[in-house]
C-alpha positions as CSV (number, residue, x, y, z in Angstrom):
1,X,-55.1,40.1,-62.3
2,X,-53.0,42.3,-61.1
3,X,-53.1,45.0,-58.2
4,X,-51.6,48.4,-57.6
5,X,-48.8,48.2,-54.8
6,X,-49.5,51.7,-54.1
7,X,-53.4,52.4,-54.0
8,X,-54.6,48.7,-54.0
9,X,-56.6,49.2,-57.3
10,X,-56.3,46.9,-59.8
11,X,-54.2,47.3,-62.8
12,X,-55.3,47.8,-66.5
13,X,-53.1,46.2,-69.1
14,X,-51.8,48.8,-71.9
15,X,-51.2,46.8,-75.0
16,X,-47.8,49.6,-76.3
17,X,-44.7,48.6,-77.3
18,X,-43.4,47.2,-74.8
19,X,-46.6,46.3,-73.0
20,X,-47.5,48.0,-68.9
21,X,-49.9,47.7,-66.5
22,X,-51.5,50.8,-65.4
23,X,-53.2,52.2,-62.5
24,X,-56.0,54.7,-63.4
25,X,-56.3,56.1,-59.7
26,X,-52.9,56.7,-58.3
27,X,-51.2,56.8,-62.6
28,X,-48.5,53.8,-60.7
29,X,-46.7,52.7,-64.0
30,X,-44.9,49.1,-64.4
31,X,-43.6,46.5,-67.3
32,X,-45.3,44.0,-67.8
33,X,-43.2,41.0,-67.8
34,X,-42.8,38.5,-70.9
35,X,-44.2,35.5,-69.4
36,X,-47.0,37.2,-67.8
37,X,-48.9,36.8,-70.8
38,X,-50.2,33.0,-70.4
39,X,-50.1,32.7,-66.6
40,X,-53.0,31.0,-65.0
41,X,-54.2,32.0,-61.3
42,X,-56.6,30.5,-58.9
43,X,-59.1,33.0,-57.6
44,X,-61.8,32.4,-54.9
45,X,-65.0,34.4,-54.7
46,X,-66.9,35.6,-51.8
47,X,-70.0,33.2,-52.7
48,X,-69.5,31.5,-56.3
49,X,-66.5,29.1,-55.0
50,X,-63.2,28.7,-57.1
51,X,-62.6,29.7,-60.2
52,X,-59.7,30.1,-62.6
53,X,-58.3,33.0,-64.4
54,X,-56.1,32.7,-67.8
55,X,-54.6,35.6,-69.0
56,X,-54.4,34.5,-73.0
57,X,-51.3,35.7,-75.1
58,X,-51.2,36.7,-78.7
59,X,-51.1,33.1,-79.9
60,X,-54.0,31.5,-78.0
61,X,-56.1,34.3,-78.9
62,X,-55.8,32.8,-82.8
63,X,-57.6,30.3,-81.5
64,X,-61.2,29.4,-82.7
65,X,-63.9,27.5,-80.8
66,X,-67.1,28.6,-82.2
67,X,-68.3,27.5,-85.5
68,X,-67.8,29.0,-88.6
69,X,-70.8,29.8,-90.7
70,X,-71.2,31.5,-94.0
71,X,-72.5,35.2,-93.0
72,X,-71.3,38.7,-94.6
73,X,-69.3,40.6,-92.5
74,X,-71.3,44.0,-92.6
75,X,-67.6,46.2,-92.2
76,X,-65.3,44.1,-94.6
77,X,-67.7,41.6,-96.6
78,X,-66.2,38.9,-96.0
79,X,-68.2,35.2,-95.9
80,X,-67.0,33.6,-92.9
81,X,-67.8,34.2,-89.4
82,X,-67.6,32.8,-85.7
83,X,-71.3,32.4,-84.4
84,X,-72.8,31.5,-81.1
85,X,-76.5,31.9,-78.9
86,X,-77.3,32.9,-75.9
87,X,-81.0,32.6,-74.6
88,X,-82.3,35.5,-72.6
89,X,-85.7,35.8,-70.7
90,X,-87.5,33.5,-68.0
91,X,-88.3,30.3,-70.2
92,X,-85.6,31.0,-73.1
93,X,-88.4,32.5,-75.5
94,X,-86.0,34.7,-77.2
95,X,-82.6,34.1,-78.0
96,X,-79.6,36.3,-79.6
97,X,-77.2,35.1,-82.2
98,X,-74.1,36.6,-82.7
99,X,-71.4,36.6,-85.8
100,X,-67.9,37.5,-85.5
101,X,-65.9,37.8,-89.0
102,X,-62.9,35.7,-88.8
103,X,-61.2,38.3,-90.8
104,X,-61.2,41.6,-89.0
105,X,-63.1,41.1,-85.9
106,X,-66.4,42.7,-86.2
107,X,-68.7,41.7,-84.6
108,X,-72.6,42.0,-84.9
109,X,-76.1,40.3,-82.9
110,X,-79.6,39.5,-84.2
111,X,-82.3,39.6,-81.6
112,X,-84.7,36.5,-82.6
């Protein structure tokens, strides 16, 4: 993460040719540098402990973790997508399963 040297705020990345980070309060304008793209910080929060940050570049977001299941794609019909759960309420009595095509990007949820 980056912060603005002028206002404090933090910066937003603008993904342009070639890439900045921009300050939506003060409009403080930078490059962002090459390497900054796969740097990994150290953070400490006020009551969860340390943490890490990675900022992922172009390559490592290629990467797939989730499995791959056999599902449409409701944009591009496709028959391959990313999927993963979460369980929401008190004793995990619902859960929501979502599907990312691996071929442009959309993504979609059932409630179950």
């Amino acid at each position: 993460m980056w912060f603005c040297p002028e206002c404090g705020a933090l910066l937003e990345i603008v993904h342009e040719s070639p890439a900045s980070l921009n300050c939506r309060k003060c409009g403080y304008t930078t490059k962002l540098k090459q390497d900054a793209s796969t740097e990994k910080r150290t953070t400490h929060g006020y009551d969860r402990g340390v943490r890490e940050v990675a900022v992922l570049g172009k390559e490592e977001t290629k990467l797939r973790t989730f499995p791959i299941v056999n599902v449409k794609c409701e944009k591009c019909g496709k028959n391959e997508s990313e999927s993963w759960a979460i369980e929401v309420g008190s004793q995990g009595t619902s859960s929501i399963t979502f599907f990312r095509c691996t071929s442009c990007g959309h993504t979609r949820r059932e409630v179950a």
